[in-house]
C-alpha positions as CSV (number, residue, x, y, z in Angstrom):
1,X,0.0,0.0,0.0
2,X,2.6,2.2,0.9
3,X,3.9,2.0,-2.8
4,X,0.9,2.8,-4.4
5,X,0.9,6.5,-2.1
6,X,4.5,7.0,-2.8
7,X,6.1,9.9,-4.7
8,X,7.6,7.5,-7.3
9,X,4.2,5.7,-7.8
10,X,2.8,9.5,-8.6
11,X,5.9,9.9,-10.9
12,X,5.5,7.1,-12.6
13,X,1.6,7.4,-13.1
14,X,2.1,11.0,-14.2
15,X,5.2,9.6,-17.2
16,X,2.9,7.2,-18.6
17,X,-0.9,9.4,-17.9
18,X,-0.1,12.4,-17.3
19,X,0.1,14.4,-13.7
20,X,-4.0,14.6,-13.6
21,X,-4.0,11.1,-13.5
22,X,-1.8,10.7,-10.4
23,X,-4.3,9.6,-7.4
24,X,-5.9,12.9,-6.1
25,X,-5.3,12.6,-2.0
26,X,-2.9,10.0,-1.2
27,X,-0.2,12.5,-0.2
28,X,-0.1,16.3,0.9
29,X,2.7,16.7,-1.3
30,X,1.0,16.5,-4.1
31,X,-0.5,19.7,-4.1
32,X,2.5,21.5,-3.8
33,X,3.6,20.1,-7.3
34,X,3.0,22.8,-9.8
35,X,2.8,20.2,-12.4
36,X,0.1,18.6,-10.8
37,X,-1.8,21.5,-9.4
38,X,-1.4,22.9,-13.6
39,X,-3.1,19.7,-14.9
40,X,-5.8,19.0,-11.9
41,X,-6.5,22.6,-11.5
42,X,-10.4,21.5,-12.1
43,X,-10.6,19.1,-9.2
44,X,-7.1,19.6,-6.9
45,X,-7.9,22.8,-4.9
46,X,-11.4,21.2,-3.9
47,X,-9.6,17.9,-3.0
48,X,-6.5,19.4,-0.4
49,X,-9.8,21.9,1.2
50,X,-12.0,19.0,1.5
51,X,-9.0,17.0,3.0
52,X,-7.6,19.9,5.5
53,X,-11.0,20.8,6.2
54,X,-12.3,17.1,7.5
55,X,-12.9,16.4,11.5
56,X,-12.4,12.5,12.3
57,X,-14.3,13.8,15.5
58,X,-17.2,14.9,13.3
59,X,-17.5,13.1,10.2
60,X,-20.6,14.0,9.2
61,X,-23.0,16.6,9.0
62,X,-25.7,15.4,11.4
63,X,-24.4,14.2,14.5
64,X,-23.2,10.1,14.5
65,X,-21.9,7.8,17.5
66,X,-18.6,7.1,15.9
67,X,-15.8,9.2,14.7
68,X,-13.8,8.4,11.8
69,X,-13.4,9.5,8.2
70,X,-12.8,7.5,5.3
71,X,-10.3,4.8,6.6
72,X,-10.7,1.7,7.8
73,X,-7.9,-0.4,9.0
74,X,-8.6,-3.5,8.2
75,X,-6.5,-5.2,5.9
76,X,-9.2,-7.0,3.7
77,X,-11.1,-3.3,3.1
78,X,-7.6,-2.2,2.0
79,X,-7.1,-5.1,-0.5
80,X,-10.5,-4.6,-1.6
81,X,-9.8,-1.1,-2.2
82,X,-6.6,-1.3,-4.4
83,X,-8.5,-4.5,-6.2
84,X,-11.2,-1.8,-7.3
85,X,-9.4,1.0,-7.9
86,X,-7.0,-0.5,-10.3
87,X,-10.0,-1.4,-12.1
88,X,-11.0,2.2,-12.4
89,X,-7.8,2.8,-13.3
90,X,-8.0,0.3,-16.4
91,X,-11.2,1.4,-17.1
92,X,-9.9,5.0,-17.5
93,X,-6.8,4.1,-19.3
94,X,-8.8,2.4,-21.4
95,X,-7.3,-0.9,-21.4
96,X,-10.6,-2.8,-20.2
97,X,-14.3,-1.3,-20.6
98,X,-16.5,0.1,-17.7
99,X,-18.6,-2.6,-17.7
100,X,-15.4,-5.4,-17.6
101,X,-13.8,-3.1,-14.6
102,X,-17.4,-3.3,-12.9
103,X,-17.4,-7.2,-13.4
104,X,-14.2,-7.5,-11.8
105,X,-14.9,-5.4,-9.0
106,X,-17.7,-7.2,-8.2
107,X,-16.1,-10.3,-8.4
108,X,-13.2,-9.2,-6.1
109,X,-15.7,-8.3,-4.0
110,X,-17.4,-11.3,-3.5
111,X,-14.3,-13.3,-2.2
112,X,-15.1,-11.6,1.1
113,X,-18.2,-12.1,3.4
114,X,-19.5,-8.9,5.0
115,X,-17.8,-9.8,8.3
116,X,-14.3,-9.8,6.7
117,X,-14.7,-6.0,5.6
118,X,-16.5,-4.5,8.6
119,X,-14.5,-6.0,11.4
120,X,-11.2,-6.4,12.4
């Protein structure tokens, strides 16, 4: 995982896509990059505000009994998650169709029950 958020995994993303194709939010970095910020000037300054401005101690708008943002520590869920998104990725790369990335996400999906991504 730690691979996939590094700075050469954005360098390399960004020789073989381009720098707006570089993972928006996996490092603060990033945004600091005025090659990046010059091709993801539609979506980057709404990504680092939405990222500085979260509160783990309230996550949501109405009031919840858990804090937390978008992070879950188990290590299925994180499997899961790079599974999917380097479906996306093909899909957007073009190398497999929307519908084919969707199959396989689904598919990776299924190998775990709902017990294996919600608990610990």
């Amino acid at each position: 995982m730690s691979w996939a958020t590094s700075k050469q995994y954005d360098s390399l993303v960004a020789s073989k896509y381009g720098w707006a194709a570089v993972p928006p939010g996996t490092r603060t970095s990033l945004y600091s990059n005025p090659s990046y910020l010059a091709a993801a000037k539609a979506f980057a300054p709404i990504t680092i505000a939405s990222i500085d401005g979260t509160d783990p101690d309230h996550p949501t708008v109405n009031p919840v009994p858990y804090i937390g943002i978008q992070y879950v520590d188990i290590p299925q869920f994180e499997s899961l998650g790079v599974q999917v998104g380097q479906q996306i990725a093909g899909a957007i790369a073009g190398t497999e169709s929307v519908s084919q990335a969707l199959q396989a996400s689904q598919s990776d999906a299924s190998q775990y029950t709902p017990a294996e991504l919600s608990a610990g």
